[in-house]
C-alpha positions in Angstrom: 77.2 106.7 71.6 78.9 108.1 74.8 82.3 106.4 75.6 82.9 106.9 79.5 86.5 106.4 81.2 87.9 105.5 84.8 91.3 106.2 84.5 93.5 105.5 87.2 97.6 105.2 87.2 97.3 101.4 86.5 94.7 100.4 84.7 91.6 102.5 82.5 88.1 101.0 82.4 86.5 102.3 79.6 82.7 101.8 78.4 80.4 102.3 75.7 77.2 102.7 75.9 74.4 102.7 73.3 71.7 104.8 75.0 71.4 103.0 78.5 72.9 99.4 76.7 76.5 98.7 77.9 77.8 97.8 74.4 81.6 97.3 75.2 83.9 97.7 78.0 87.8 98.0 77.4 90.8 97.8 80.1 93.7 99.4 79.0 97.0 100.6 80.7 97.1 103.0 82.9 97.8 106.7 82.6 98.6 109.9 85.2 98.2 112.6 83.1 100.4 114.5 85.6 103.1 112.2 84.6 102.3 112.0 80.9 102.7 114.4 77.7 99.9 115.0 75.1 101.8 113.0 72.5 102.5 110.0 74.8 98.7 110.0 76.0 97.7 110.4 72.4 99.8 107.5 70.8 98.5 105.3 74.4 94.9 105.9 73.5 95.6 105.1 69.5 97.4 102.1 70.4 95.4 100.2 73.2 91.9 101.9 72.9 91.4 102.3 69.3 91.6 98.9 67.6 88.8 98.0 70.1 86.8 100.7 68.9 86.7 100.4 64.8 83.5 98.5 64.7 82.0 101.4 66.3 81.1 104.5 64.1 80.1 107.1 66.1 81.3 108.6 69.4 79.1 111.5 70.1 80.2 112.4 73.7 83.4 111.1 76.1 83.0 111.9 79.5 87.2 110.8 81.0 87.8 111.0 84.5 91.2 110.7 85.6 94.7 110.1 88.1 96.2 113.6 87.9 93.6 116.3 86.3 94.5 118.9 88.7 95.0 121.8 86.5 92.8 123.2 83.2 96.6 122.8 81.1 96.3 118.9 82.0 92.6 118.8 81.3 93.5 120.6 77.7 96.2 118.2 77.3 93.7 114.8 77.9 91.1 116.7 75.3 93.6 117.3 72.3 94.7 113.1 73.1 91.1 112.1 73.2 90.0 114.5 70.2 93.3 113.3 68.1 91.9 109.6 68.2 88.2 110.6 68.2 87.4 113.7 65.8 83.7 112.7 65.9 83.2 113.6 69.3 81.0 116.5 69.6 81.5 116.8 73.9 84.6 115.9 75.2 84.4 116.4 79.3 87.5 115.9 81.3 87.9 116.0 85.2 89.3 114.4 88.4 88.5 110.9 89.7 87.0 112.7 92.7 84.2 114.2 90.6 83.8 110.2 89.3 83.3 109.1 92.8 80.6 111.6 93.5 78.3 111.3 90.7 79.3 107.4 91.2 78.0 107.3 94.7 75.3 110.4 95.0 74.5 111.1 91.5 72.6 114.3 91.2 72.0 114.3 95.4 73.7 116.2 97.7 76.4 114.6 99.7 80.3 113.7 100.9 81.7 111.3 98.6 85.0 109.6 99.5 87.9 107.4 97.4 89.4 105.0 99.8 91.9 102.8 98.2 95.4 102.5 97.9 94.9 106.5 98.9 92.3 108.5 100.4 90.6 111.6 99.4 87.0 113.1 99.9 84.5 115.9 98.9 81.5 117.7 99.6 79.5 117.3 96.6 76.2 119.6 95.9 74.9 117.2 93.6 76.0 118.8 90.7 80.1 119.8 91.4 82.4 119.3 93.9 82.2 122.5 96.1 85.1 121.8 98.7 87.5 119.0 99.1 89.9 119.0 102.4 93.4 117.9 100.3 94.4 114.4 100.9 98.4 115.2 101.2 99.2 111.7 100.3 100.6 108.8 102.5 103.0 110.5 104.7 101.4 113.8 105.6 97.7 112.3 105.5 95.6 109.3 103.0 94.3 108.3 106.4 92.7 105.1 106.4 94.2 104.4 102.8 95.9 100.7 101.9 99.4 102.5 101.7 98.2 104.0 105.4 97.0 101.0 107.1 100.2 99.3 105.4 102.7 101.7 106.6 101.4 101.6 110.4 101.3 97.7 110.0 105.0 97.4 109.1 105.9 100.2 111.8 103.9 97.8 114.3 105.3 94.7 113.2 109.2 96.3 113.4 108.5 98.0 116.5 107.2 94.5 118.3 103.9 96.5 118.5 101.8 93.1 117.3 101.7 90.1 119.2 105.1 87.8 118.3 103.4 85.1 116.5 101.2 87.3 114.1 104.6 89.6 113.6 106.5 86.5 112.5 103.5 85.1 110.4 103.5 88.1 108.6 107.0 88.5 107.7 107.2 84.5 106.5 103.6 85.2 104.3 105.3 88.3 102.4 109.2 87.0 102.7 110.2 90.0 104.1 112.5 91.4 106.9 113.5 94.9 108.2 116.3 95.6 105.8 113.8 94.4 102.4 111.1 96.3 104.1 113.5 100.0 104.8 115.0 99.5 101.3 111.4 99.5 99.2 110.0 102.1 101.6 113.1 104.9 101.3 115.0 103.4 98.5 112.6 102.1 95.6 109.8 104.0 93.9 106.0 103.5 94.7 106.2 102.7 98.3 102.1 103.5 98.9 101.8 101.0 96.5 104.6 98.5 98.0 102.5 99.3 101.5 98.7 99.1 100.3 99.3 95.1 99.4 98.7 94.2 102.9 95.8 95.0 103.0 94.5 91.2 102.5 96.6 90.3 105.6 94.7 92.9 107.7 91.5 91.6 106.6 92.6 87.9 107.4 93.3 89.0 110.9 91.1 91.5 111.4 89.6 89.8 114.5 92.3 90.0 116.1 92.6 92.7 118.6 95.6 94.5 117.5 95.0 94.3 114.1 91.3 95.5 114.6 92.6 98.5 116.5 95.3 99.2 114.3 92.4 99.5 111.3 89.5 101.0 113.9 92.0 104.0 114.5 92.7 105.0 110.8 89.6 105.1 109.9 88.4 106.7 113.0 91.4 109.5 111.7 90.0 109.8 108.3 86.5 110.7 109.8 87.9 113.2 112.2 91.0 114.6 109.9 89.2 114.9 106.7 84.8 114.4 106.6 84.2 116.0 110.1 85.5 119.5 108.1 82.7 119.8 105.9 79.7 121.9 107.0 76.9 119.5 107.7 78.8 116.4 108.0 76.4 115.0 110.1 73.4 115.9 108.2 74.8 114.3 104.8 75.0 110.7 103.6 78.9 109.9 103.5 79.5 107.5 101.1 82.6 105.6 99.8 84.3 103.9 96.5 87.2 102.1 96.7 88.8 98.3 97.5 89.9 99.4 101.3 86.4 100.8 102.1 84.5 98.0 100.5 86.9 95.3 102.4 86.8 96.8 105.9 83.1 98.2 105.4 82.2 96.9 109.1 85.1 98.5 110.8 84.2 101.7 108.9 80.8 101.6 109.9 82.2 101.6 113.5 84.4 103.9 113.3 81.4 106.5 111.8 78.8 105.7 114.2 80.2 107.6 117.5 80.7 110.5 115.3 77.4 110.7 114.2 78.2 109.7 110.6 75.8 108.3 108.7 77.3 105.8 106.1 75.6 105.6 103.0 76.2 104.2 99.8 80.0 101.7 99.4 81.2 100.2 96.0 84.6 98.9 95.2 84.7 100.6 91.7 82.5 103.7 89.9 81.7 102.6 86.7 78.3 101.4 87.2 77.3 103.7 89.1 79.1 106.4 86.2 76.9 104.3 84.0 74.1 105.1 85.7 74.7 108.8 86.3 75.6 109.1 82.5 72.6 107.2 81.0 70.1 109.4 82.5 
């Protein structure tokens, strides 16, 4: 059986597959293994994964791709946690969430694969490994056209007067917000991207509006130009996209690509089938 694992910082989708049958799929808490040590990952993965699991009796291969693999220490660490709970395994594969995205979207094809979600990030992917990657830097030096992005120029706009009055007061009512709330869980609380990225569905209800449509038109238009428009070939190549942001504002994206000479290809809110797919052949 191969056990497969989208792991992000909040939640882990997790599926087993018997051949090319989907025989279970697990959610279980999050986990950065940046943020976590072996032992806390191990007794995570013994507590929440492994109760599912014990009517199942083999695991032959787990392929885990994860929030926070950035170095081959980490990657050890996520093997020793997986091989503590699962001694049967006979592969254990770790690696980042952008590799997920890849084989998600292109499979074994050639192409740039993108993550556009409450961040951004993106890679040019041979159809095989990921071969060059222009670094994301996160919500305040880049994660152009990213939830926490489009979030953080929507409250800047809606402070500054930048919006029309109406649509700035609608938005502070809908969310019960006003400047001081908003400063204090930007600069003074933890996980402002993710305190930012929940407006999304308040750009997408007003999306028609000009402002907002702008406002969206322009970060994407930024992630094109900032990030996909460095690979070589960009224009020849399929550039495809996972993620809730992408798969909401698919239109505007689309836009934003075409002047560019960007050809969109494949968009999916989430990797796991298309993981499935990649893994079961």
């Amino acid at each position: 059986m191969i056990l497969i694992a989208d792991c992000g910082s909040t939640k882990i989708d997790w599926c087993l597959l018997n051949g090319k049958e989907k025989v279970a799929q697990i959610f279980t808490t999050g986990m950065n293994a940046l943020m976590l040590t072996q032992e806390e990952m191990t007794q995570r993965i013994h507590d929440e994964l492994m109760p599912h699991l014990a009517s199942y009796k083999e695991v032959d291969e787990i392929y885990y791709y994860g929030a926070g693999i950035i170095s081959d220490e980490i990657k050890g660490n996520v093997v020793s946690a997986l091989k503590a709970n699962l001694p049967m395994a006979q592969r254990i594969e770790v690696d980042s969430d952008l590799l997920a995205a890849a084989r998600a979207l292109c499979q074994r094809q050639p192409g740039i694969a993108c993550i556009m979600g409450t961040g951004s990030n993106s890679c040019y992917y041979d159809g095989e490994r990921v071969v060059d990657n222009v670094s994301p830097l996160g919500y305040i030096l880049g994660d152009e056209g990213s939830g926490a992005v489009l979030g953080k120029r929507l409250v800047g706009d809606v402070l500054k007067k930048q919006l029309p009055e109406a649509l700035c007061d609608e938005f502070l009512a809908e969310y019960g917000l006003d400047r001081n709330k908003i400063i204090t869980a930007v600069y003074r609380q933890p996980a402002a991207n993710r305190f930012l990225a929940q407006f999304g569905p308040f750009l997408a209800k007003h999306i028609d509006e000009p402002s907002i449509h702008k406002l969206v038109l322009s970060s994407m238009t930024d992630f094109f130009v900032r990030n996909v428009a460095s690979y070589k070939g960009y224009q020849e190549l399929p550039c495809n996209f996972v993620g809730s942001v992408a798969h909401v504002f698919e239109q505007v994206l689309r836009e934003a690509a075409q002047p560019l000479g960007i050809t969109i290809g494949n968009i999916i809110k989430n990797p796991m089938e298309g993981l499935i797919k990649y893994h079961s052949n």
